[in-house]
C-alpha positions in Angstrom: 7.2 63.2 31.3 9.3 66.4 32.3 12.3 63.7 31.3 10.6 62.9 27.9 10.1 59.3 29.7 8.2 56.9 27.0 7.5 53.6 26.1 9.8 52.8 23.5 12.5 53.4 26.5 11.9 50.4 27.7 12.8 47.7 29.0 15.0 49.8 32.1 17.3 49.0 34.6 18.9 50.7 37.7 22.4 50.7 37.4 25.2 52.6 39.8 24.6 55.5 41.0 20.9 54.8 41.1 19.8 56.6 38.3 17.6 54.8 35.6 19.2 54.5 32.5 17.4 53.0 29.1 19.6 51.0 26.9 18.7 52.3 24.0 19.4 55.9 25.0 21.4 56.0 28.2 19.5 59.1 29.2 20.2 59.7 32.9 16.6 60.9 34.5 16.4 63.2 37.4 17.2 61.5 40.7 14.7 64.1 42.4 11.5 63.0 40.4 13.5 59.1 40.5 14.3 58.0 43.4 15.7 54.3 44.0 12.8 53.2 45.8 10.9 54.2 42.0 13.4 53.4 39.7 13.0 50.0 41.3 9.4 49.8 41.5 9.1 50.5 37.7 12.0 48.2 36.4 10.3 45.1 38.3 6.6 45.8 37.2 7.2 47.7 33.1 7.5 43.3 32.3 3.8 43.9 32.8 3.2 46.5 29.7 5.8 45.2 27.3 4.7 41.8 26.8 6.3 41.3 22.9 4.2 40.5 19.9 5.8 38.1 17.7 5.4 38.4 13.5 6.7 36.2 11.5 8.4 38.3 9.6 11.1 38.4 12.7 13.7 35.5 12.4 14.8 35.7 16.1 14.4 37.2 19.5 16.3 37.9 22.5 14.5 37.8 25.4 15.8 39.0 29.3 15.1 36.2 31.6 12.5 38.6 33.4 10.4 38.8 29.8 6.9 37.9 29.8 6.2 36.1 27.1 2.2 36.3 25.4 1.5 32.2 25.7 -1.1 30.9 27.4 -2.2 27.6 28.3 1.0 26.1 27.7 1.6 22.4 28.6 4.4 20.3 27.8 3.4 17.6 25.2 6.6 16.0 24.3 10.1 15.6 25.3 13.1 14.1 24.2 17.3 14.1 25.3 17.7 16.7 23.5 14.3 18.9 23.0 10.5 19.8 24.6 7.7 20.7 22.4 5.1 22.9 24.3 1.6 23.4 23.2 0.6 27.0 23.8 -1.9 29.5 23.2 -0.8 33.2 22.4 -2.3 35.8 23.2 -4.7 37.7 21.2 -2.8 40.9 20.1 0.4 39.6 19.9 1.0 37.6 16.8 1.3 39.0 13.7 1.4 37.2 10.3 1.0 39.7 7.2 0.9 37.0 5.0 -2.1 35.8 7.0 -4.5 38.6 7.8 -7.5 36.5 9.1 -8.0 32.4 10.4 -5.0 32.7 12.6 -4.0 29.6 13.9 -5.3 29.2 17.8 -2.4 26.7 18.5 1.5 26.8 18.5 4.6 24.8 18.7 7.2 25.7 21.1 9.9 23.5 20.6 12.8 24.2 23.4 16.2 22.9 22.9 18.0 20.6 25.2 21.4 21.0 24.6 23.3 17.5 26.0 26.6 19.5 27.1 28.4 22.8 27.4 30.2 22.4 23.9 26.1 21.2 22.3 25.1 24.4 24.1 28.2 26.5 22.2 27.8 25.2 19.1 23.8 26.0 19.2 24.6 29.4 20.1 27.0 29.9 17.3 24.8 28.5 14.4 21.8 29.7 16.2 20.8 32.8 13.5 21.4 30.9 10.9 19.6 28.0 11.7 16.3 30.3 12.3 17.2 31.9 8.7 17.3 28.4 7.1 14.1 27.3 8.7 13.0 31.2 7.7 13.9 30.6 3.5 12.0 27.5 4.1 8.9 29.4 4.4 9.4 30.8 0.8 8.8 27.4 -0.7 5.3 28.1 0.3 4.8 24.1 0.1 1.4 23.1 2.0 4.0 19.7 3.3 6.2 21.6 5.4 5.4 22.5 8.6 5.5 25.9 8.7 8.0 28.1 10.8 6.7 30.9 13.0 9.8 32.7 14.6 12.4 31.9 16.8 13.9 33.3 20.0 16.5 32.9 23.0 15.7 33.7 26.7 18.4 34.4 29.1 18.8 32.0 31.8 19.9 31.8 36.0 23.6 32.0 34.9 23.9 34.0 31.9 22.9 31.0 29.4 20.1 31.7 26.6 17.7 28.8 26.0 16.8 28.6 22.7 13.1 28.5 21.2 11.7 27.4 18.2 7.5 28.4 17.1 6.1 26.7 14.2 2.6 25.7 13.6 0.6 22.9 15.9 -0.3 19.7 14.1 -3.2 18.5 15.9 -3.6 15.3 14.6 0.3 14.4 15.6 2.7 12.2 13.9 2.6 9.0 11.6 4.1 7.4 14.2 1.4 8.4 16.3 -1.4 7.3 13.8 0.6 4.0 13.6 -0.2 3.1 17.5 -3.3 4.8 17.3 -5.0 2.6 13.9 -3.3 -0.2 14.2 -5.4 -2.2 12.1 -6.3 0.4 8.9 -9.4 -0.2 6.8 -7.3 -0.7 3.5 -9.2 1.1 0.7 -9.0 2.5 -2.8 -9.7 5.6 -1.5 -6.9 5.5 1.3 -4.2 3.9 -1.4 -4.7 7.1 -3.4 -4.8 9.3 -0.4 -1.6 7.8 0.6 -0.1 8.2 -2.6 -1.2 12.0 -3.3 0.3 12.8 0.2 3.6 10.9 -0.3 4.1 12.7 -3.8 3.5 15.9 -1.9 6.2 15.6 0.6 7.9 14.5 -2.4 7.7 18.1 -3.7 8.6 19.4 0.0 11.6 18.0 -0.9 12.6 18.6 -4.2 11.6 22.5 -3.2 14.1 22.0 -0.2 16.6 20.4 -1.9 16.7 23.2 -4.9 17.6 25.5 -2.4 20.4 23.4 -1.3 18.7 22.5 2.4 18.2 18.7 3.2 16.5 17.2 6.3 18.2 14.9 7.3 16.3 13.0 10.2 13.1 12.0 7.9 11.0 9.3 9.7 7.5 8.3 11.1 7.4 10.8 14.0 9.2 14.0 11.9 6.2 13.8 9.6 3.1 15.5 11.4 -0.9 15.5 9.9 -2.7 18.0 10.0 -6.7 18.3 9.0 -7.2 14.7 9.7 -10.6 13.2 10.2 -13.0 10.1 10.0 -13.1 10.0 6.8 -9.3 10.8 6.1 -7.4 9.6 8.6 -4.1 10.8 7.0 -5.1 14.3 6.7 -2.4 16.4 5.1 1.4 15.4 5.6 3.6 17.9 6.1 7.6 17.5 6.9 9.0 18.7 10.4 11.5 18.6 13.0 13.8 20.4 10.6 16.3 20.9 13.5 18.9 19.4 11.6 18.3 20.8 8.3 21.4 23.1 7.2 21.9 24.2 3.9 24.6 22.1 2.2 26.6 22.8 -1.0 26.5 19.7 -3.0 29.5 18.1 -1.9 29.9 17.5 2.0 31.4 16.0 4.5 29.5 13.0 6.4 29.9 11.1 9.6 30.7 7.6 10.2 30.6 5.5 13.3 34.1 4.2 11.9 35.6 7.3 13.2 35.1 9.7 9.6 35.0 13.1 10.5 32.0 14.9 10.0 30.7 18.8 10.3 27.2 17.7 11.4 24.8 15.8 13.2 22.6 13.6 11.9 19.3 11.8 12.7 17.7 8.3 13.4 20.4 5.4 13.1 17.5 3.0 11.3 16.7 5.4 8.7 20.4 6.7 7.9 21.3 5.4 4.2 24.8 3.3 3.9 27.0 6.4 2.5 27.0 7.2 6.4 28.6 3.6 7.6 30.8 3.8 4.5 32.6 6.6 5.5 32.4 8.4 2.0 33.0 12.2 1.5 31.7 14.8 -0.5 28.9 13.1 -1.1 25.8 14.7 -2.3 23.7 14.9 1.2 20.5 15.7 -0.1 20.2 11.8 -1.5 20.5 11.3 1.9 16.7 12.3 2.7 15.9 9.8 -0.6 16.9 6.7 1.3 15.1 7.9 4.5 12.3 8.4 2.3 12.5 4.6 1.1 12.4 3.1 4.2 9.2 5.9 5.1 7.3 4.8 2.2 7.5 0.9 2.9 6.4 1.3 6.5 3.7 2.8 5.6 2.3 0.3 2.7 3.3 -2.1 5.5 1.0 -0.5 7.8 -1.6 0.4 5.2 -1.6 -4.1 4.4 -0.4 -5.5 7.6 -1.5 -2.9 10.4 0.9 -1.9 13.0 1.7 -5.4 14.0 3.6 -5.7 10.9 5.6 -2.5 11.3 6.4 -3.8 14.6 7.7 -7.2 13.0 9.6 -5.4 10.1 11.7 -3.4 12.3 12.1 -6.7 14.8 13.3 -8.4 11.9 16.1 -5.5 10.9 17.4 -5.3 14.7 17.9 -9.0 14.8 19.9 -9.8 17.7 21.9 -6.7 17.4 22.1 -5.0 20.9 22.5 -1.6 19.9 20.1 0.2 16.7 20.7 -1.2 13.4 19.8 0.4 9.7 18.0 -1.0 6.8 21.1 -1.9 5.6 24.7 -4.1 6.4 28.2 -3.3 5.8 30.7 -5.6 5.2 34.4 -5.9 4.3 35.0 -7.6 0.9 38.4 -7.1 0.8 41.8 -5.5 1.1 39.9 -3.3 3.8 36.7 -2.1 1.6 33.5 -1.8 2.6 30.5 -2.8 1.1 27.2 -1.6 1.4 23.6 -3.6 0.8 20.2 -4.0 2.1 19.5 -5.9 4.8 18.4 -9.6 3.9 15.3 -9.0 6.1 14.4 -5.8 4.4 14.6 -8.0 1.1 12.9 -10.8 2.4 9.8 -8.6 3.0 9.3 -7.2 0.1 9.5 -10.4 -1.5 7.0 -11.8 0.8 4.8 -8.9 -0.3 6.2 -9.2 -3.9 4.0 -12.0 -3.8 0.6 -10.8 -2.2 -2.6 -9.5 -5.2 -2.5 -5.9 -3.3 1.2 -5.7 -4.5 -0.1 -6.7 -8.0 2.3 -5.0 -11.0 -0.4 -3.3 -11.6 -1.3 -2.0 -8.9 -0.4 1.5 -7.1 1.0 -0.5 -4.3 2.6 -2.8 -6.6 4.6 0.4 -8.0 5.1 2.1 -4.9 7.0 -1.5 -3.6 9.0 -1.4 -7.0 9.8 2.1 -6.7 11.2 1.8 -2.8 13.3 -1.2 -4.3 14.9 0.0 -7.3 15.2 3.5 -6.6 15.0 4.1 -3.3 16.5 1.6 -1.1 19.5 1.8 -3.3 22.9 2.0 -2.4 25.0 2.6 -5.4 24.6 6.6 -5.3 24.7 8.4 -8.9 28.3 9.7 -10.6 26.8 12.9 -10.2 24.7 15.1 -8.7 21.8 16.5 -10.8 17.9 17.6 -11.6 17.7 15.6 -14.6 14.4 13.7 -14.8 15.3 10.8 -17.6 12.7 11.3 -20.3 11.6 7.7 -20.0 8.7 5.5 -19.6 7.4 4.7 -15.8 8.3 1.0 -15.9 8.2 -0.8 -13.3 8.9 -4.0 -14.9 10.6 -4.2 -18.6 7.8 -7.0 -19.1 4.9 -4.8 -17.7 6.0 -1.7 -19.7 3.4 0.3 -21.3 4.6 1.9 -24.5 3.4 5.7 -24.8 2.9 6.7 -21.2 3.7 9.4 -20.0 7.6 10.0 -20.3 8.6 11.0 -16.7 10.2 8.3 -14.8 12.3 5.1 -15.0 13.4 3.2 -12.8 16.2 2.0 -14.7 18.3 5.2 -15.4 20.8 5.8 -18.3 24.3 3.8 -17.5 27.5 5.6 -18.3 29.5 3.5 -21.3 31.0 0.3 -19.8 29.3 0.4 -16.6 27.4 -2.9 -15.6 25.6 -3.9 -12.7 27.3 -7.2 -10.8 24.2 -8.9 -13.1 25.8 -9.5 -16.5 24.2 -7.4 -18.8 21.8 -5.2 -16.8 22.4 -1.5 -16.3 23.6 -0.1 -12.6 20.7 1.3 -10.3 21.4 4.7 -8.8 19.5 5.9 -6.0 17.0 8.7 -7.4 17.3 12.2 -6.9 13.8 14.0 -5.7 12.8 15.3 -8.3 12.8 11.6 -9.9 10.9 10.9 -6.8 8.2 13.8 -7.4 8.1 12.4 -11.4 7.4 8.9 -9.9 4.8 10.0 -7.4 3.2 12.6 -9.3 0.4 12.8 -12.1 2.6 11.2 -14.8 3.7 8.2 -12.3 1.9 6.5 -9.6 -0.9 9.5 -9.5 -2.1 8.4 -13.0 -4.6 6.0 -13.1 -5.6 6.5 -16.9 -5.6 3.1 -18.6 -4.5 1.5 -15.5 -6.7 -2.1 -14.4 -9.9 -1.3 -12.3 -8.4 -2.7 -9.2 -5.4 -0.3 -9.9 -5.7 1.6 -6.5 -6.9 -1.8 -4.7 -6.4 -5.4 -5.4 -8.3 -7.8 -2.9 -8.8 -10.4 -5.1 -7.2 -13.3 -3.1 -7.3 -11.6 0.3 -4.8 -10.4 2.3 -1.8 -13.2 4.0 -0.8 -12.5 7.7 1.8 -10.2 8.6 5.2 -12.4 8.2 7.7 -12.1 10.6 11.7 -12.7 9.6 14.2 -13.0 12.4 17.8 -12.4 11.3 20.6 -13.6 13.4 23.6 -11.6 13.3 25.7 -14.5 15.2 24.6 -17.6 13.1 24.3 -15.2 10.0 21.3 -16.9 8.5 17.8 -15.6 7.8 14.8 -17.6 9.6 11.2 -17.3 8.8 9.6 -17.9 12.4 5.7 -17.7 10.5 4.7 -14.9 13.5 5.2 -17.7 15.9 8.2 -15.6 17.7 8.1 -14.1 21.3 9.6 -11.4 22.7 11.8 -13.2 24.9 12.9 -14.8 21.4 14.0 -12.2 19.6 16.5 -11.0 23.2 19.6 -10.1 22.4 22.1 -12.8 21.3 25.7 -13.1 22.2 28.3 -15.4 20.1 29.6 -16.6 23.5 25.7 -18.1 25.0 26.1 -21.5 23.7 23.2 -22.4 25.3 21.0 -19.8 24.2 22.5 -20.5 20.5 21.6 -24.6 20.5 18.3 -23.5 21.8 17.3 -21.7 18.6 18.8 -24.3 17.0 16.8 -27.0 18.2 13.9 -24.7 18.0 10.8 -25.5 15.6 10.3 -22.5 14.5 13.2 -22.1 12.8 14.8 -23.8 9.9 18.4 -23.3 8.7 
């Protein structure tokens, strides 16, 4: 006290000559009253009383490795190459949210990245602030399908490294992917059509917010897209969007990466949800469209689960690898001439949505029916648009110019305005651009899909004729042909091919199962 010692002095250390010095003031205290032996004492046990308390109005921290930090119960619940999610408890007293006074969550998400290398680890610490600020400005959306960011913070390590922390809010019911395994056989239901559909336009508008500040995901699939509130009787809960590790916040026009050796200023996510514009090795391209494709090949694995269970989300993405060895997309690229690349949809991908083209719960008139039309001509597309833009085309919803409904609601079309002179490779019939999300939101929302004013009664659910089994399609990347195996496949079937196994080759051939 007689050295005006408090506790906003600390955290301490002894330094040379052994005096104990604060950081923040470099006050030298008086070596009668503070001895080594003391100075010593204190600086190992003050961890004790200066356990932080994180707000979320703090972007980042920098912990010493010595810090307590206020979690309890923490246990590792995930883990990947390159991150750990910990489920902890903190401690009462030490979390502040001033935008939430009371029903403070009693769970967290302590996501701990795993930096591959020494230059991963250098390049995290460099963009390190402003990735916290990016997932910070997310919080401003205020959109109840995002997963909502805490705080952020680094702790030194053995070595002089700082790990690096990420806190958002626990999802207790998991992922989609997690629900996939977990119902693998869904009641389908009226009620869960529209509860799928109400949740999808929602991370819709998760998007769209996202992408008006100029931020895209880019990783969206199954297991980034967590539920929270789930229960018996609504087994989706609410959606919400996370794992925004790679979001960054883009102008429009950037540069992507390419597996054919196109530089790039950026990682990127899951190889079978990446849209074609990655393969192609086009720049300045506008990257939030990237998130719209990911989003295509989201929504038709889930109408595949909601119809076929998770046997036929297993089959679908069999059918895309093929006999690929490494991780394929949903789509091909191949070289047309002169050294250009072209991009389309995989002919498995099109063969099952023709197969489910044809089933009464993907009726026209149906909400299914319209969310398969609107993941084939809109989303799943990959002729991207001339430009960039917000522009919702002030047409009709029509998902087929012979099921158009003259009058409704003017918010969506799936056939977008064509510049002058420019014609699909169908004579006559206008290009399709892949949408932007707020086309998406329009499609999903009240004046699209949502409505179901002066739609058929069996609009959310057409049972009529039953449901057909859950097709499987194999393709063949070696004999370059498309079989339909009827779900009579194995797994030792489906192994990897190689062009120079003969054997293996005339043994498909010769194989029932398969006709060519």
């Amino acid at each position: 006290m007689e050295n005006g010692f408090k506790d906003s002095w600390l955290s301490a250390e002894v330094c040379s000559p052994p005096k104990c010095l604060t950081k923040e003031t470099l006050t030298q205290l008086d070596s009668k009253l503070w001895g080594r032996g003391r100075a010593v004492r204190i600086c190992e046990t003050q961890w004790k009383f200066i356990v932080p308390v994180l707000s979320t109005e703090r972007v980042n921290y920098d912990f010493e490795e010595e810090a307590i930090l206020p979690f309890t119960n923490m246990q590792t619940v995930d883990g990947g190459a390159f991150s750990k999610v910990h489920q902890v408890r903190i401690q009462e007293g030490h979390f502040i949210d001033p935008s939430r006074p009371v029903n403070w969550p009693s769970l967290f998400a302590v996501k701990q990245i795993v930096p591959p290398d020494s230059v991963e680890r250098q390049r995290i610490a460099d963009s390190w602030a402003n990735e916290a600020q990016t997932l910070r400005r997310m919080n401003v959306v205020h959109s109840e399908h995002i997963v909502r960011f805490i705080t952020a913070f680094t702790r030194l390590d053995i070595g002089s490294e700082r790990s690096h922390y990420l806190v958002f809010e626990w999802a207790e019911g998991g992922n989609l992917e997690n629900l996939f395994t977990q119902c693998q056989n869904p009641t389908l239901s009226a009620n869960l059509v529209k509860q799928t559909v109400r949740q999808l336009s929602g991370l819709a508008e998760a998007l769209r917010a996202t992408h008006e500040l100029g931020i895209r995901h880019g990783d969206i699939k199954p297991s980034n897209v967590l539920r929270f509130g789930a229960s018996e009787g609504d087994i989706l809960g609410t959606l919400k969007i996370g794992d925004w590790g790679l979001a960054k916040s883009h102008p429009d026009a950037t540069v992507l990466r390419s597996r054919r050796g196109v530089a790039t200023d950026t990682r990127f996510g899951t190889v079978l949800y990446e849209p074609p514009e990655v393969e192609l090795g086009q720049l300045k391209l506008m990257s939030r469209l990237y998130d719209i494709w990911s989003m295509g090949c989201l929504i038709l694995e889930i109408i595949v689960w909601l119809v076929h269970g998770y046997e036929g989300v297993r089959n679908l993405r069999s059918d895309i690898q093929g006999s690929y060895r490494e991780r394929v997309p949903y789509y091909v690229v191949d070289e047309v001439s002169d050294g250009k690349l072209k991009g389309k949809l995989q002919d498995a991908v099109e063969k099952w949505m023709d197969y489910m083209a044809e089933e009464p719960a993907f009726d026209r008139d149906t909400a299914l029916g319209q969310l398969l039309v609107l993941v084939r001509r809109r989303l799943l597309v990959v002729e991207l648009p001339p430009e960039m833009g917000n522009t919702v085309y002030a047409k009709n919803w029509e998902p087929d110019s012979l099921d158009s409904r003259a009058g409704k609601n003017p918010a969506f079309s799936l056939r977008p305005p064509t510049p002058a002179g420019e014609k699909s490779e169908k004579s006559g019939s206008p290009r399709q651009y892949r949408a932007t999300s707020a086309e998406l939101v329009a499609a999903l929302g009240l004046g699209g899909i949502m409505d179901a004013s002066d739609r058929p009664r069996y609009y959310w659910l057409n049972t009529s004729a039953g449901l057909r089994q859950a097709p499987r399609f194999y393709r063949n990347a070696n004999l370059k042909a498309l079989q339909d195996s009827s779900g009579m496949l194995t797994p030792q079937d489906l192994r990897p091919l190689s062009i120079n196994s003969p054997t293996i080759v005339r043994s498909i051939l010769n194989s029932t199962q398969f006709r060519i």
